[in-house]
C-alpha positions in Angstrom: -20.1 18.3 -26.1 -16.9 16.9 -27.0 -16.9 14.5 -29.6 -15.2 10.6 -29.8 -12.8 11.9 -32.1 -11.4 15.0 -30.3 -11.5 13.0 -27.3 -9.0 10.2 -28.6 -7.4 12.8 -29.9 -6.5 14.3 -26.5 -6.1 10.7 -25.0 -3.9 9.9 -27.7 -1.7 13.0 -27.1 -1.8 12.8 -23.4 -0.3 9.1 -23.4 2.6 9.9 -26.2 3.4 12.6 -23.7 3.4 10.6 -20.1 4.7 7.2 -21.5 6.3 8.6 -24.2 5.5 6.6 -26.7 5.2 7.1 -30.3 1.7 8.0 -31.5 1.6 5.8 -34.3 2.4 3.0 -32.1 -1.1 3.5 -30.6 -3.6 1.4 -32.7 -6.7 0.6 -30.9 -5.5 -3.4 -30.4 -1.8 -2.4 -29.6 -1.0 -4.4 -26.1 -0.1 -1.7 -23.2 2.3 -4.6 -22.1 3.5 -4.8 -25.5 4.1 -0.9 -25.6 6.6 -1.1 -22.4 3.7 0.7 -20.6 4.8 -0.2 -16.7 3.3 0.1 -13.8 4.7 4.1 -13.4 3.9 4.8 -16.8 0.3 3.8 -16.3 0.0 6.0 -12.8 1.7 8.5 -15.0 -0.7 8.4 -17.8 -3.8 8.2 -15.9 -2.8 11.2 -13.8 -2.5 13.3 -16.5 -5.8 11.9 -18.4 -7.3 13.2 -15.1 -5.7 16.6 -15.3 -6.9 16.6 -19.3 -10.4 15.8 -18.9 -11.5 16.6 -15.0 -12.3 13.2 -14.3 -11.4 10.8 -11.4 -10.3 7.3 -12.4 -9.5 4.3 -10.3 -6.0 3.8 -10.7 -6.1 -0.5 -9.2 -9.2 -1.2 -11.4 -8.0 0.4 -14.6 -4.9 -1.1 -14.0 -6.4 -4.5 -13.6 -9.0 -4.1 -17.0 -7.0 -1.9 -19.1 -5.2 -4.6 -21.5 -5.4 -2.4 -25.3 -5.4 1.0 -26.3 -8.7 1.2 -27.7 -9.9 -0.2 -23.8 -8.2 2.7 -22.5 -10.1 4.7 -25.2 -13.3 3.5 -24.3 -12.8 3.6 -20.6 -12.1 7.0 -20.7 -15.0 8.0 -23.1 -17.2 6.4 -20.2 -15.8 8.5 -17.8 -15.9 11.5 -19.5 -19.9 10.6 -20.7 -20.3 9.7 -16.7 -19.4 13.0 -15.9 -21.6 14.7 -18.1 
């Protein structure tokens, strides 16, 4: 079982890498807006948080919900939990 910290760890690592975006610009309440994260960057990031993990995730709803980091932490803990 992974735990919450390795696995924010690997988010964490995976979105500096596809948006490239600092790490310590990534609090848990940071806007994705405010972070420059477009549109790409998001298809980028989820694609490679898919890769990470083996998980599928819905690229129009996440887009949609997704607003903070820590809402792309969580969602992606889900997934990963879902999964099993």
């Amino acid at each position: 079982m992974t735990s919450d910290t390795e696995i924010r760890n690997r988010v964490i690592a995976v979105v500096t890498k596809e948006a490239m975006i600092d790490a310590d610009k990534l609090a848990p309440d940071a806007l994705l807006a405010d972070l420059n994260i477009d549109s790409i960057d998001m298809v980028m990031m989820l694609q490679g948080l898919e890769e990470e993990f083996g998980i599928y995730i819905p690229v129009e709803k996440s887009m949609a919900e997704l607003k903070t980091v820590g809402d792309l932490l969580s969602f992606i803990e889900t997934q990963i939990k879902a999964k099993g």
